[in-house]
N, C-alpha and C positions, 0 to 999 in steps of 0.2 A: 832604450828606444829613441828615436828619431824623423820625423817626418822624411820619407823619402828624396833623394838625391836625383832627383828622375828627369827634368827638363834635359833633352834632349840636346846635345853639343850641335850646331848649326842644323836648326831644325825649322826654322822659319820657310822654308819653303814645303817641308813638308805638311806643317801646321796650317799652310795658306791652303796647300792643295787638297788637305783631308776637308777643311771647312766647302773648299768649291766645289769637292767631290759629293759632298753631303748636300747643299744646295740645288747642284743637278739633279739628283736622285730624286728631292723633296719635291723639287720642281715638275718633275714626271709623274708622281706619285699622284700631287695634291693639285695639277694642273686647272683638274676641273671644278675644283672648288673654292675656283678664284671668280667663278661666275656665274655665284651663289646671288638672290636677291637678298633682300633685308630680312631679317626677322625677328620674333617677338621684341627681344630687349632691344636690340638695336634701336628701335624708333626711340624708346623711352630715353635710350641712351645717349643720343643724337641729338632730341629734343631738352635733354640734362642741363650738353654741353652747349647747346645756346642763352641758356638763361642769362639772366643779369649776374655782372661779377657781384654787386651786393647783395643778390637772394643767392646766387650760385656757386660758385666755390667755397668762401667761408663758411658758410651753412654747412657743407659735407664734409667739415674735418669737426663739428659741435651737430650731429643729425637726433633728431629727435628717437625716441622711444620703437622700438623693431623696423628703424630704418639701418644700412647698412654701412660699415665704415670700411667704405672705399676710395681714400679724396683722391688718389692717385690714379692708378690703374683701370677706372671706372670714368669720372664724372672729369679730374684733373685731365685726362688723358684725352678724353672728347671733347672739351671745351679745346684746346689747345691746336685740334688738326681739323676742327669745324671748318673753318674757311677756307683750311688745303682740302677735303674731301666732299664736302656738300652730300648732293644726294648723290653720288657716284660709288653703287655696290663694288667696283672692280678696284677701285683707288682705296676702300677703306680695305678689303681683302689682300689687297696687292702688300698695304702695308704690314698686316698681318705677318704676312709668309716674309717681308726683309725683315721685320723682328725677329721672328724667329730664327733666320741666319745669325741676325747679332745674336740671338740668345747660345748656338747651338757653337759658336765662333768661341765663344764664352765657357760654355761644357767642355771643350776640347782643350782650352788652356790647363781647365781643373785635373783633365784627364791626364796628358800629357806628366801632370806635377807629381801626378799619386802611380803611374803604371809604366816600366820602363824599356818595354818594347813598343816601338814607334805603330807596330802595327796592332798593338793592343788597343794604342788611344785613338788611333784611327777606327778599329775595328765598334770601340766604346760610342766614338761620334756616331756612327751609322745607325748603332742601334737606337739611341736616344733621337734622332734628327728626323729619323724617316717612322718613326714609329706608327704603328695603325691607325691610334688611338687619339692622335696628336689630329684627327677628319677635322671636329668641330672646329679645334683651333685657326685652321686657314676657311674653314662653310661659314663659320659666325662668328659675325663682327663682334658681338661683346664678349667675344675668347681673347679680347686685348687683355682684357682683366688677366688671363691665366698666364699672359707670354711676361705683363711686366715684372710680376710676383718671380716669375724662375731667371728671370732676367736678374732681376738685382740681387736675389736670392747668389745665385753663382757667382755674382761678383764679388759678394761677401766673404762665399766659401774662398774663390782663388784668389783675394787679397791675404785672410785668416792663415792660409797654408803658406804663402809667403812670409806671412812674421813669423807665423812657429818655425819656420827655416832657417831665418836670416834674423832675427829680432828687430826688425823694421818698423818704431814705428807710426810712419806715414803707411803703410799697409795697414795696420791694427785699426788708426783712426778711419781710415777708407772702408776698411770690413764693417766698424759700426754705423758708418753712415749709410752705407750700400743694406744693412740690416734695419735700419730704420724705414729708408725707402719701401723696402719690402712691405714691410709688418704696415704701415699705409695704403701698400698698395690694394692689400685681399686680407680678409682675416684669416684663410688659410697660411701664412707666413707664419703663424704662430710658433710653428717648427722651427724652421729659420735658428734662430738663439740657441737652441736645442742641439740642433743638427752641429753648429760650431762647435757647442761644449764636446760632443761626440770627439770631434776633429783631433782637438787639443789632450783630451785623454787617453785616447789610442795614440799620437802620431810623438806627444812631450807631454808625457803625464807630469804634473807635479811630483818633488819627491821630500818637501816641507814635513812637518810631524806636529799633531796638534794632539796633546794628552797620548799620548803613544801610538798614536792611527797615523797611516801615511795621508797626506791630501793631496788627493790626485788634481786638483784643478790648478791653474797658476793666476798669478795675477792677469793675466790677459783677458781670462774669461770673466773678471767681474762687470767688466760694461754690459756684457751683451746679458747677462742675470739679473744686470740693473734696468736694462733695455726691457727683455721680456716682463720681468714684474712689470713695471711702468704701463707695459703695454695692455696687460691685462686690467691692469686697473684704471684704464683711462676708457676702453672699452667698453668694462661693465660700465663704467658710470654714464657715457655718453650714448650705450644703443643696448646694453643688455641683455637678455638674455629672453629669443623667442617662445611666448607660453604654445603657440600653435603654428599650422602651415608646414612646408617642405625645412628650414632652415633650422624648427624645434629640435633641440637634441633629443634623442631617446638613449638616454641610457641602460643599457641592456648588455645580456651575455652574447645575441647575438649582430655583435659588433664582430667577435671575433669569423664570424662566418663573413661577416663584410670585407672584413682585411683579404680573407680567402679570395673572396670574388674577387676585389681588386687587384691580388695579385697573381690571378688565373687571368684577366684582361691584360696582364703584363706580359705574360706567355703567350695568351691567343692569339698572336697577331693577324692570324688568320679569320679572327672572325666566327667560328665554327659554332659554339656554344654562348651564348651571356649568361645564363643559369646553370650550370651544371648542377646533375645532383649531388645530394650531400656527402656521399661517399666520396665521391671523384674532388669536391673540395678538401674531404680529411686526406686523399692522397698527397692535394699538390700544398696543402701544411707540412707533410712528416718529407717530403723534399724540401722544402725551404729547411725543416730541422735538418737534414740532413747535409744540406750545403753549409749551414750554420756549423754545426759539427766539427763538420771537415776541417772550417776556415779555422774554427778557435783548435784544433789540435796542432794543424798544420804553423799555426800562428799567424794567419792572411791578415795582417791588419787591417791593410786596403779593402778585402774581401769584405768583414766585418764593417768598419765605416760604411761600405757600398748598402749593406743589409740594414744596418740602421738607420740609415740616412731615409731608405725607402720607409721603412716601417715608423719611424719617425713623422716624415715626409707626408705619409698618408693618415695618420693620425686623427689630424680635425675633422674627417667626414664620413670617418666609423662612425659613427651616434647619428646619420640622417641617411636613415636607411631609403626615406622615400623623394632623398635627391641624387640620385645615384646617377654621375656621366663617368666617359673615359677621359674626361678631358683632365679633372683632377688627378691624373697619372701624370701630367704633363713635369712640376717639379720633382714628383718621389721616383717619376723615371729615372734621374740621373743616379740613382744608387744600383740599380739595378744596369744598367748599361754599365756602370763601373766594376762589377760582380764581371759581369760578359768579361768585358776590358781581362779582368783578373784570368779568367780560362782559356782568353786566347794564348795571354802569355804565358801559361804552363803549358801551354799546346803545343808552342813552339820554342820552348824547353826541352820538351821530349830527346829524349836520342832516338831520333829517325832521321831519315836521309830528309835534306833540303827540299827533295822533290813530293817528297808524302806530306812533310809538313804544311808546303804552301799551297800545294792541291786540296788538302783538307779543309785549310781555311778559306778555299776560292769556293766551296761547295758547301762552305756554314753561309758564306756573305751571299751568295747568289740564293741562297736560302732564305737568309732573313730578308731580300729586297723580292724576291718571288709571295713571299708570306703576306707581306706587309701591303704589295699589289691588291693580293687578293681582297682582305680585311678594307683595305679603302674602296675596290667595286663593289663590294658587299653593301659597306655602308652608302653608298651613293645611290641602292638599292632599296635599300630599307629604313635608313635612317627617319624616324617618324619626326624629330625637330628640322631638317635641310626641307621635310615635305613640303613644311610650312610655307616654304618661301613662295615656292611655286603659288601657292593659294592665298597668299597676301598678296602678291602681284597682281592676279587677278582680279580680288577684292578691290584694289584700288584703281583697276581701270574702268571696274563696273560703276564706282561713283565717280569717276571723270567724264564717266560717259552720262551718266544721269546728274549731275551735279556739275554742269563745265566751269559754271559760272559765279560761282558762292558769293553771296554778300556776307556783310555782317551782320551776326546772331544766328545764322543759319545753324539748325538744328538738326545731326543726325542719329536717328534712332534707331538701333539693335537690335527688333522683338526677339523675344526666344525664338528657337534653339538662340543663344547668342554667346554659350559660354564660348564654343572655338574662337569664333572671327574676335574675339574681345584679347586673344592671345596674339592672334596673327595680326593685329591692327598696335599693336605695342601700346594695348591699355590705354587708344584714343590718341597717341602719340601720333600713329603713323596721317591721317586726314590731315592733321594742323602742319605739319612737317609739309607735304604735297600741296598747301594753301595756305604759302607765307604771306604776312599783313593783315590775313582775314579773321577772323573772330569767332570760332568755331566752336558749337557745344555736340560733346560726344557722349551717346549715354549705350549703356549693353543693359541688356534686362540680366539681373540675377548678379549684375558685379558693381556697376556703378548706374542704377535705376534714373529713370527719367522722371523731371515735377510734373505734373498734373497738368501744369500750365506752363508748356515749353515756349521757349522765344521761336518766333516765325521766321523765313518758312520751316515746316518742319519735314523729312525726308526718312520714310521708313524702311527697313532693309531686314530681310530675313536669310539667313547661312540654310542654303539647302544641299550640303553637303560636297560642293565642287567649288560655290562661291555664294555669291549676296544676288537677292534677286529684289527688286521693288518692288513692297507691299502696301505703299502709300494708302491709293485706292482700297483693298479689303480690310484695312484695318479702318478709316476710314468707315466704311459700311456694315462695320460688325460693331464699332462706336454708334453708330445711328441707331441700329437696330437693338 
């Protein structure tokens, strides 16, 4: 066995125009969700990335106890384009969707290396670029987190498949750093290491013998082994392991109904279903077994990689059943688009005439970009997190309007209901962000409660369901009374 020979003999112009062709699409697809407003994380996120570099960065690669370790992709990320983006929702989205061309630019090198029909790795881009699922990623601004992790993530893969090619290694050194970046950037990267060892076992197994066993690994894979431990152990030490909240793992059997869902959000690009019943999940299992099947009889190595790479891939977020988005399909897509990749080009393998074969495939591709339309007007429909925006905006012209003028210490208060607006305000984030220099106390009743004796003035606001209304006066007279 061999990592494939596949990079394309003067294919640069093809590899530019699959990338620009994918960018157009994307660009049509996700147009409107370039002007999206801010929401929930974004403020906190935004507000992150201004702090002082001595309480702010350093702090977030050593975070205290169920804080998050994300120094890159999170808090690195928005401190760094604070001053090119400000409060401008279409400049921080805008740069959302060029990332993800870089990312998707990046998917297409990998593809090209492992599938060796030019229209397979083309066919590969499209699916992963334009994906349904990929809505959040360009609606919300802290879907940076998701683009940098698959971003460096792939860099790693297509440096890793260039040394198991060519024994390169400034590639090898590049794939461990690009794997480092990653694993910084989201703890979902955890895969990452994982996903290489994959690569190198399928593409250049070891063929060494230790007490009479073959060992399949070779010495390439020991950084990223020594990468991954490292990483876990640096981990637990500095953030842990959450006892409650959305992030707690639950370790359970039904994880494996999780994987089902996620990988029925892989297929649906339509949209049609996010629950299916149970049944319709053990179907679309005993098809995954079944393409699994196929790939190991047939011997698809590529196929295989593609399969694990997603199942891999998706891995860290089976156990948090009650943080369920599409958006973490965003890196395990790429196995899954490479799987595609793999059927186009048996497709057009077939012995059929030129003209069956390419009309086949113009009527899978007009299919998967008709699918993928719809799934995004779907979501643009229902999506209950983009709702938010609309009603954060509004929350914050209603205290522009009754608050033009804030001094400092001004006090504004939450009364119940106040769980929503305490989401849509990015946890107090968004007020201080809208009134820089000024000195701002933020309280929500039920999440961050207000003293007894707040600093003056003080300004009260109740969420009646559309927006914040001032309650100043009734609270006020129900205090007297």
């Amino acid at each position: 066995m061999s990592v494939p020979e596949n990079m394309h003999g003067g294919s640069r112009l093809f590899f530019f125009g699959t990338v620009a062709a994918v960018a157009l699409l994307a660009l049509f697809l996700f147009w409107s969700c370039l002007h999206y407003f801010f929401v929930t994380d974004d403020f906190a996120l935004i507000e992150a990335g201004r702090a002082p570099l001595s309480t702010g960065i350093p702090h977030h690669f050593t975070p205290g106890a169920d804080e998050q370790f994300r120094p890159l992709a999170q808090y690195g990320y928005f401190w760094l384009v604070n001053d090119l983006f400000g409060l401008s929702p279409l400049r921080w989205h805008v740069a959302n969707f060029v990332l993800h061309i870089i990312v998707v630019a990046i998917a297409t090198d990998v593809f090209r290396q492992l599938l060796a029909h030019r229209l397979a790795s083309a066919g590969a881009s499209i699916a992963f670029g334009i994906h349904s699922s990929l809505f959040l990623v360009f609606a919300w601004v802290a879907i940076a987190g998701e683009i940098w992790i698959t971003l460096f993530a792939l860099v790693s893969v297509s440096l890793y498949l260039r040394h198991l090619r060519r024994g390169e290694l400034w590639s090898l050194g590049g794939a461990v750093a690009a794997c480092i970046l990653a694993l910084l950037s989201k703890e979902m990267a955890i895969s990452v290491p994982l996903i290489l060892l994959l690569a190198q076992v399928l593409f250049a197994p070891g063929s060494n013998r230790l007490i009479g066993r073959r060992i399949w690994l070779r010495w390439s894979a020991a950084p990223f082994i020594i990468v991954w431990l490292g990483y876990l152990l640096l981990v637990r030490r500095v953030q842990g392991v959450p006892e409650a909240g959305p992030y707690a793992p639950q370790i359970e059997p039904g994880a494996g109904w999780t994987f089902l869902t996620y990988l029925w959000w892989t297929v649906d690009i339509g949209r049609f279903r996010d629950f299916p019943a149970t049944w319709f999940l053990a179907l679309v299992g005993a098809g995954l077994i079944g393409v699994t099947v196929w790939a190991v009889f047939r011997r698809e190595r590529v196929a295989l990689f593609g399969l694990g790479w997603f199942a891999i891939g998706i891995g860290p977020v089976l156990f948090l059943p009650d943080h369920m988005f599409h958006y973490y399909l965003y890196w395990p897509l790429g196995g899954i688009a490479l799987v595609f990749g793999v059927l186009i080009q048996r497709w057009m393998s077939l012995p059929a005439s030129d003209q069956l074969r390419y009309a086949g495939l113009a009527l899978v591709l007009i299919a998967l970009i008709a699918g993928n339309f719809r799934g995004v007007q779907y979501q643009h429909e229902h999506d209950q997190t983009m709702m938010q925006a609309d009603q954060g905006e509004r929350v914050l012209q209603v205290l522009n309007e009754e608050i033009p003028d804030p001094v400092d210490g001004t006090t504004i208060h939450f009364v119940e209901p106040a769980s929503h607006v305490f989401h849509l305000m990015g946890y107090g984030a968004a007020p201080r962000l809208y009134n820089p220099g000024v000195q701002l106390n933020v309280y929500f009743d039920g999440h961050i409660p207000a003293p007894e004796d707040p600093s003056e003035p003080v300004y009260r606001f109740q969420w009646d369901g559309h927006t914040v209304v001032n309650v100043n006066d009734e609270t006020a007279s129900q205090g007297n009374h």
